[in-house]
C-alpha positions as CSV (number, residue, x, y, z in Angstrom):
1,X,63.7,193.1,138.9
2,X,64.2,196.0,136.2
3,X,62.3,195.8,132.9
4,X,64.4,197.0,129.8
5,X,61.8,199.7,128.0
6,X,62.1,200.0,124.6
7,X,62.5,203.4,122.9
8,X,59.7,204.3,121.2
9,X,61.9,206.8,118.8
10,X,63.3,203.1,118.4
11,X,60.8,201.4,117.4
12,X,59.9,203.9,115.0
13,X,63.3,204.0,113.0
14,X,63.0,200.4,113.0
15,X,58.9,200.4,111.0
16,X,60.5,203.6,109.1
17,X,63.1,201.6,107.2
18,X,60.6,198.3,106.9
19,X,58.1,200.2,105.2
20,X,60.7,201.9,102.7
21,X,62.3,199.0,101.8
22,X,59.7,196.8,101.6
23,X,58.6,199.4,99.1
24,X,61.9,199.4,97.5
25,X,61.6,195.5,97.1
26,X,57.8,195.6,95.6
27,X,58.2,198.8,93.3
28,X,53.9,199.6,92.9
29,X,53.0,198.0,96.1
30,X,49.9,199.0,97.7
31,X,49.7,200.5,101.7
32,X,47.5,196.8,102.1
33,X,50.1,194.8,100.8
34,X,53.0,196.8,102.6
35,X,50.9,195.8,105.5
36,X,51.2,192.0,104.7
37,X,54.9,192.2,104.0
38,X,56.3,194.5,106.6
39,X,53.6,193.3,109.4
40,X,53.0,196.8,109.9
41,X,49.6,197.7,111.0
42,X,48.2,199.9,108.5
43,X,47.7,202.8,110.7
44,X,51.3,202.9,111.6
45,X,52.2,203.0,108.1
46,X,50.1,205.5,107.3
47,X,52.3,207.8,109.7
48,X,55.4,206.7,107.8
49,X,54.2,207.6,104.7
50,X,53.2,210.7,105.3
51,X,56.3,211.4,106.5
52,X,58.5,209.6,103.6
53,X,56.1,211.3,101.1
54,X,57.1,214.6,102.8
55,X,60.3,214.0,102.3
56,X,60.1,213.2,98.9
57,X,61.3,209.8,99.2
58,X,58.1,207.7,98.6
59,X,55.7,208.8,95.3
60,X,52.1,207.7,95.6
61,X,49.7,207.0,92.7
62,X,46.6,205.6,92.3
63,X,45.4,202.8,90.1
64,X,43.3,202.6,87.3
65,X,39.8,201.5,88.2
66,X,38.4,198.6,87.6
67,X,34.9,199.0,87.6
68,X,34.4,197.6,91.3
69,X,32.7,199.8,94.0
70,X,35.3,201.4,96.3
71,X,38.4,203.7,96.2
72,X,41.1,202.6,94.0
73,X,44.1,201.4,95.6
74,X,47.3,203.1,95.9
75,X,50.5,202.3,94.1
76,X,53.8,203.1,96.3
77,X,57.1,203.9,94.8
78,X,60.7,205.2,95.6
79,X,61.1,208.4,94.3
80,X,64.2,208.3,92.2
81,X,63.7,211.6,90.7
82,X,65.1,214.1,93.3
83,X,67.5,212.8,95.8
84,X,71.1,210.9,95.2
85,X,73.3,209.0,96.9
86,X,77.4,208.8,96.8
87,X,78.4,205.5,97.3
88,X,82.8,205.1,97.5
89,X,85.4,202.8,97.7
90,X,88.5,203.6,98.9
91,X,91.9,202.1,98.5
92,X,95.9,203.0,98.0
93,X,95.5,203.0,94.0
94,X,92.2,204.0,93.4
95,X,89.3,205.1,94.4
96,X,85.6,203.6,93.3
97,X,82.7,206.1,93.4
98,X,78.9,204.9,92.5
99,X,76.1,207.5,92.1
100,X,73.0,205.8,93.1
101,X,69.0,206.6,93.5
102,X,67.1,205.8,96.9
103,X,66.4,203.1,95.6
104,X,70.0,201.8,95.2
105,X,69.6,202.1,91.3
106,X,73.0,202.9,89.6
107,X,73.0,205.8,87.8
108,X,76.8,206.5,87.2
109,X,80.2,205.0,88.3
110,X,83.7,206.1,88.1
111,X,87.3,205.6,89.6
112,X,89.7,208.1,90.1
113,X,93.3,208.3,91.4
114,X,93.9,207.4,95.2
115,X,96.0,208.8,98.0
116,X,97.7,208.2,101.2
117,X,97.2,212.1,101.7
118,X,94.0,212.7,103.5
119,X,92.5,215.6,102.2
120,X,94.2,215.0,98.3
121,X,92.0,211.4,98.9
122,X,89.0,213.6,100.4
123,X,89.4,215.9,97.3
124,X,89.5,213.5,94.5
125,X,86.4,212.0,96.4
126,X,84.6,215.7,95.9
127,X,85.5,216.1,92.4
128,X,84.6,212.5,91.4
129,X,81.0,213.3,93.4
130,X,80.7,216.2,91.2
131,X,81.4,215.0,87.9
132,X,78.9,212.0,87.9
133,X,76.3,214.1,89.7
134,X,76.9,216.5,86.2
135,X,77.0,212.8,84.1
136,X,73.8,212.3,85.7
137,X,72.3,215.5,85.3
138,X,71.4,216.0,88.8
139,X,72.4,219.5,90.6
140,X,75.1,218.9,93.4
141,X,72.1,220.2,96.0
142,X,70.5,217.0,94.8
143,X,73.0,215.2,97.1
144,X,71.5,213.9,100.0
145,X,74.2,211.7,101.5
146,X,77.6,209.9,101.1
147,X,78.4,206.4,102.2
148,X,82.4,205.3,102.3
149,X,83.9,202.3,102.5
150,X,87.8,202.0,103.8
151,X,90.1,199.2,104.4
152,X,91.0,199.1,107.6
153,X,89.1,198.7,111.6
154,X,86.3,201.3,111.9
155,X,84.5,202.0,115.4
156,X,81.4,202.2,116.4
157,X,81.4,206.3,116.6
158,X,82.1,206.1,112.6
159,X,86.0,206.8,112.8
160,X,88.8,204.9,111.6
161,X,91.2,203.4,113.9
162,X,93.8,201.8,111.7
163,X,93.9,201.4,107.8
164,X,97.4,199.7,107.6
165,X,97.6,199.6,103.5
166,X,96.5,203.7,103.7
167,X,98.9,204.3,107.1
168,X,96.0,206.1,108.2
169,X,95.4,205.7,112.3
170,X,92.6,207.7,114.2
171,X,91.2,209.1,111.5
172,X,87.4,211.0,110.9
173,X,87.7,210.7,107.9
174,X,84.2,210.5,107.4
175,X,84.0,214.4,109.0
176,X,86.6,215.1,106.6
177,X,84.2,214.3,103.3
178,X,81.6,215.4,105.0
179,X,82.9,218.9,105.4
180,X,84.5,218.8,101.7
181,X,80.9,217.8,100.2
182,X,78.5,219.8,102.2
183,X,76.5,216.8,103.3
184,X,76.8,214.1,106.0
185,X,78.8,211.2,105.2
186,X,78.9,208.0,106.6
187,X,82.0,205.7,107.0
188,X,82.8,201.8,107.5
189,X,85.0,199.2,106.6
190,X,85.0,197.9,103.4
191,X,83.9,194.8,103.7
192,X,81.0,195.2,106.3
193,X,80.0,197.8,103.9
194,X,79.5,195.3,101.0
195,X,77.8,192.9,103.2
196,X,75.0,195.7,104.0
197,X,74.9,195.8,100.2
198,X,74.2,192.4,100.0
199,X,71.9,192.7,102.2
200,X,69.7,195.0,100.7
201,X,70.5,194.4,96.7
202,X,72.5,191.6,96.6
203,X,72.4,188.1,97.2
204,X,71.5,188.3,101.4
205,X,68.6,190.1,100.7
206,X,65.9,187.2,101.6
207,X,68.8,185.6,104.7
208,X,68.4,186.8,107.8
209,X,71.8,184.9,108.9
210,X,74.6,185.2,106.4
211,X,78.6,185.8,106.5
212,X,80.2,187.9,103.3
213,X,83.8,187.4,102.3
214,X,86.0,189.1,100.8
215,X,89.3,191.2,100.3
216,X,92.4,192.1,98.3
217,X,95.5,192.6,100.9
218,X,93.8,190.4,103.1
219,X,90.3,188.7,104.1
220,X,87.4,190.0,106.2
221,X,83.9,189.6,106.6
222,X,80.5,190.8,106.7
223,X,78.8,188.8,109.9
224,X,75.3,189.1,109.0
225,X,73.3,187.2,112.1
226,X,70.1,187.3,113.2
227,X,69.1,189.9,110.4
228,X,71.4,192.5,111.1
229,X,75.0,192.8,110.8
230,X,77.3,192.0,114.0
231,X,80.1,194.3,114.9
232,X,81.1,193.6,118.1
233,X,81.3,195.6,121.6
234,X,83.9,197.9,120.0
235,X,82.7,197.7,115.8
236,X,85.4,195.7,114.8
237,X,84.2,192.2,114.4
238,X,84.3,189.8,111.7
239,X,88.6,189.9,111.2
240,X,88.1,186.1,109.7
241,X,91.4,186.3,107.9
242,X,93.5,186.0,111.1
243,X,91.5,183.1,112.1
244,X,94.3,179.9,112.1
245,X,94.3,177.5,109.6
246,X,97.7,176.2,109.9
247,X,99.9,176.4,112.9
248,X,103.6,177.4,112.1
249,X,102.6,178.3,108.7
250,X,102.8,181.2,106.4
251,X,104.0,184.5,107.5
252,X,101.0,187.4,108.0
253,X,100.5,190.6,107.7
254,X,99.9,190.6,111.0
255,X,102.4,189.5,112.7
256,X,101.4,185.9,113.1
257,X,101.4,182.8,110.9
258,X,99.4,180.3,109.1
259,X,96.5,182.9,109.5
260,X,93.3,182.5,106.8
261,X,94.3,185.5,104.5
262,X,98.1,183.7,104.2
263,X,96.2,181.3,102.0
264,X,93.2,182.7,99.6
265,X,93.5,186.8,99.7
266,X,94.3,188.5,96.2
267,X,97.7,189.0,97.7
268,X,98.4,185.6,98.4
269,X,97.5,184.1,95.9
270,X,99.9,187.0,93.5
271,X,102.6,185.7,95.8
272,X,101.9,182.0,95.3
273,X,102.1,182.8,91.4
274,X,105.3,184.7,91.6
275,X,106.5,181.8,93.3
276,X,105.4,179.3,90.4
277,X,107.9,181.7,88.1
278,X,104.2,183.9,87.0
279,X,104.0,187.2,87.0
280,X,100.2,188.3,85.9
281,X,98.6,191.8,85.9
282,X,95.8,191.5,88.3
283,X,92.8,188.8,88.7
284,X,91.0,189.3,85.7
285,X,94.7,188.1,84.0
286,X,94.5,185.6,86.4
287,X,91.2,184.5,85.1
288,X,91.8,184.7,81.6
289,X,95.0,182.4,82.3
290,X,92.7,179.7,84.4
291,X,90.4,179.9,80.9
292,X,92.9,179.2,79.1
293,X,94.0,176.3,81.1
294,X,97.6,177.3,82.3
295,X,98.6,174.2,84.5
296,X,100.4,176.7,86.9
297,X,98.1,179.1,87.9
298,X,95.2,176.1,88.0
299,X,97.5,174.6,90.5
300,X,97.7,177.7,92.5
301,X,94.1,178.0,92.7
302,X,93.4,174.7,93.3
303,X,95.3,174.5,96.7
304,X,93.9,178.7,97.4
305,X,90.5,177.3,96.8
306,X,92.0,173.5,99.3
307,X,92.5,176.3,101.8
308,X,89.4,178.6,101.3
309,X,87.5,175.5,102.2
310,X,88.8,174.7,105.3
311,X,88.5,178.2,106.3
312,X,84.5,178.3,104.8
313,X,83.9,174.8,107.7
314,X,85.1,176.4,110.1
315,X,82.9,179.8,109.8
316,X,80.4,177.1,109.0
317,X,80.5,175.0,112.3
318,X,80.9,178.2,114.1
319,X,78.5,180.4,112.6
320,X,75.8,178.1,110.7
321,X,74.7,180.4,108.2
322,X,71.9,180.0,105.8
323,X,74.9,181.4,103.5
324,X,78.2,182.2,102.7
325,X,78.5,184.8,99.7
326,X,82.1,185.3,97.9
327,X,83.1,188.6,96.4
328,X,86.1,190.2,95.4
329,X,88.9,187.9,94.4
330,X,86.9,184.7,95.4
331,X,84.2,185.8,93.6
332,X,85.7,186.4,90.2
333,X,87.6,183.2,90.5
334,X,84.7,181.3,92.0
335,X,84.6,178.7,89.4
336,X,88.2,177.8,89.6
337,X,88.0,177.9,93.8
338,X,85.0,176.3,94.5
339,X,85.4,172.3,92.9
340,X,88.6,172.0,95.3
341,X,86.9,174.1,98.2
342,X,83.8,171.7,98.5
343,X,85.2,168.7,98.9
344,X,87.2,169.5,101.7
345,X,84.1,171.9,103.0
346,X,82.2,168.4,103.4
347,X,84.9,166.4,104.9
348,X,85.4,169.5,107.7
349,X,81.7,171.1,108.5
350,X,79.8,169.5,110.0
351,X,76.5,167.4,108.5
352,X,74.0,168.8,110.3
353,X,75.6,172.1,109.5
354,X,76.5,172.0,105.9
355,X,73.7,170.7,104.6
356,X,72.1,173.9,105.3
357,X,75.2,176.7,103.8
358,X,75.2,177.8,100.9
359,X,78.0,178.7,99.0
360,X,77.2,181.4,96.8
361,X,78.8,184.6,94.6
362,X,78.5,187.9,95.4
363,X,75.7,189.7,92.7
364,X,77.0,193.1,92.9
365,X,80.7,192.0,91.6
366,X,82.9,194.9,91.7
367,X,80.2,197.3,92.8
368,X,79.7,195.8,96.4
369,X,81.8,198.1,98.1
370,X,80.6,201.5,96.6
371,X,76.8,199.7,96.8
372,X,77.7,199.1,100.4
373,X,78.7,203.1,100.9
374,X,75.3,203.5,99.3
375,X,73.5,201.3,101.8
376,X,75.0,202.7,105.0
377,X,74.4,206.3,103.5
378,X,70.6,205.4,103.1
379,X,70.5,203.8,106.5
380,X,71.6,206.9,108.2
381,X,68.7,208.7,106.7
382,X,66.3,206.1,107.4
383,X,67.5,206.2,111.0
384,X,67.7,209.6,111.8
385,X,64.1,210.8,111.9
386,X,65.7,214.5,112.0
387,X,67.1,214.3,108.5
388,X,65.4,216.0,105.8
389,X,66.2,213.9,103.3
390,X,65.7,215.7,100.3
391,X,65.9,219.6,101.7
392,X,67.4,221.8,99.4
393,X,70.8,222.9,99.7
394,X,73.5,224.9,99.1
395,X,75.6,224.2,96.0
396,X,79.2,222.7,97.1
């Protein structure tokens, strides 16, 4: 009988980011208290922090006394002074950049143009890095990292296989930015992204088992289980919007019909308008129409949000998560989805399940994506105990 060993290097990565984020979540915290929350011994942490100190991520102070016998007690903090983080959403129309601290505070935003053309996407990616870095007032050798979000199947190794709306197939793109910025990006699909946001400043931050969902063209989403997020042998998991809802039924994307994302993506529910004789902008016109209680587009979200239902009891029965977060489209129109999605949530999960879901929106809104490139750029760092973070370098 063979014993799996675990790697020490491992285990380290693994205390490394506890101890930075539960500083992150506790701004001020003391190396006692990290203790408590992280259940890392104290010894241990004092290894990490010497090292995240080195690095410039983690500031120490020390409190004022109170007139007690004894040392005062030291005050830990995210430095988010020196070292940024690029944070980008890509899509056909336009891309979303975020310029973020270590700590996942946003310090500048922007979109610019997209591109079907690789290296004129790459390039408006550089230039957009570059001018909120100068918005910012941060020096581009300030930039430690780039996190990027794409629509479409991403493997494990960090490449894209197939990003159908960008006809993009076999693709590093994330060596591509990389090599334009000077600094090592990180790439995944969009909506797994998001979901790692969520995870660490949105709405998943306290659920160890959680599913995001979201998307525009179509539907996927974030499989948060057992407190980290599932991708599957080959990194593609968590395609929920091909998942069947009605045999026979609407034509997909795909190829297929009556899938999930034929009912309550952004696109579908456009088409669904059209169909009713409207012809709307985007969602926010969409929302400002439900507002205003336009009969037709109440009725088209009424039976989206029928659909979206059905499709949240089965993920439920399947999955039981503590919770099911809604961004994108089903976020912003949450309010119109959700009375017609519960009901038919409760007649289809089941009792011992549902109870326990929650059906929540999405905190970060139209930032989850960028936030989520932000999230897997500071994971890399956190998990690559070569990386120095916040070394100098050369201007790109």
């Amino acid at each position: 009988m063979h014993t799996r060993r675990i790697n020490s290097s491992t285990i380290r990565r693994i205390n490394a980011a506890r101890v930075f984020h539960g500083i992150r979540k506790s701004p001020g915290i003391s190396p006692q208290g990290l203790s408590k929350a992280t259940g890392v011994d104290l010894a241990t942490i004092s290894i990490i922090l010497s090292t995240l100190e080195q690095d410039g991520l983690v500031t120490r102070t020390l409190s004022e006394r109170t007139g007690r016998s004894g040392r005062p007690n030291s005050q830990l903090n995210i430095n988010e002074k020196d070292g940024v983080l690029a944070g980008v959403a890509v899509d056909v129309q336009e891309i979303q950049i975020v310029l973020s601290s270590f700590a996942g505070t946003r310090l500048a935003s922007l979109r610019v143009e997209g591109s079907r053309d690789q290296d004129r996407a790459a390039a408006a990616i550089k230039s957009g890095v570059h001018a909120l870095l100068k918005q910012a007032g941060h020096p581009r050798k300030a930039l430690a990292g780039v996190g990027v979000g794409m629509p479409g199947l991403v493997g494990l190794d960090g490449k894209l296989a197939l990003a159908p709306a960008l006809d993009w197939r076999d693709v590093d793109f994330g060596g591509i930015v990389s090599a334009a910025l000077g600094v090592p990006a990180q790439l995944e699909n969009d909506i797994k992204a998001a979901a790692i946001a969520e995870h660490l400043f949105g709405s998943g931050v306290h659920d160890a088992d959680f599913i995001y969902l979201s998307g525009r063209s179509g539907v996927g989403s974030g499989l948060y289980l057992g407190g980290s997020l599932y991708r599957g042998p080959h990194g593609m998991a968590g395609e929920v919007g091909h998942m069947k809802l009605m045999p026979h039924g609407r034509p997909c994307a795909c190829g297929g019909f009556g899938c999930f994302e034929a009912y309550v993506s952004e696109r579908a529910i456009f088409e669904s308008l059209r169909e009713a004789g409207l012809h709307l902008a985007d969602a926010d016109a969409v929302r400002d129409a439900a507002l205003r209680g336009e009969p037709k587009v109440l009725a088209v979200l009424d039976e989206a949000g029928r659909n979206l239902g059905l499709g949240l009891a089965n993920l439920a029965n399947i999955f039981a998560p503590s919770s099911v977060i809604l961004g994108g489209i089903m976020g912003l129109l949450a309010d119109f989805l959700l009375p017609a999605a519960r009901p038919v949530f409760e007649a289809n999960a089941l009792r011992e399940i549902r109870r326990d879901v929650a059906i929540t929106v999405s905190t970060l809104g139209e930032f989850a994506i960028p936030m989520g490139g932000i999230a897997i750029a500071l994971q890399h760092f956190l998990e690559d105990p070569s990386a120095a973070l916040l070394r100098p370098r050369a201007a790109v």
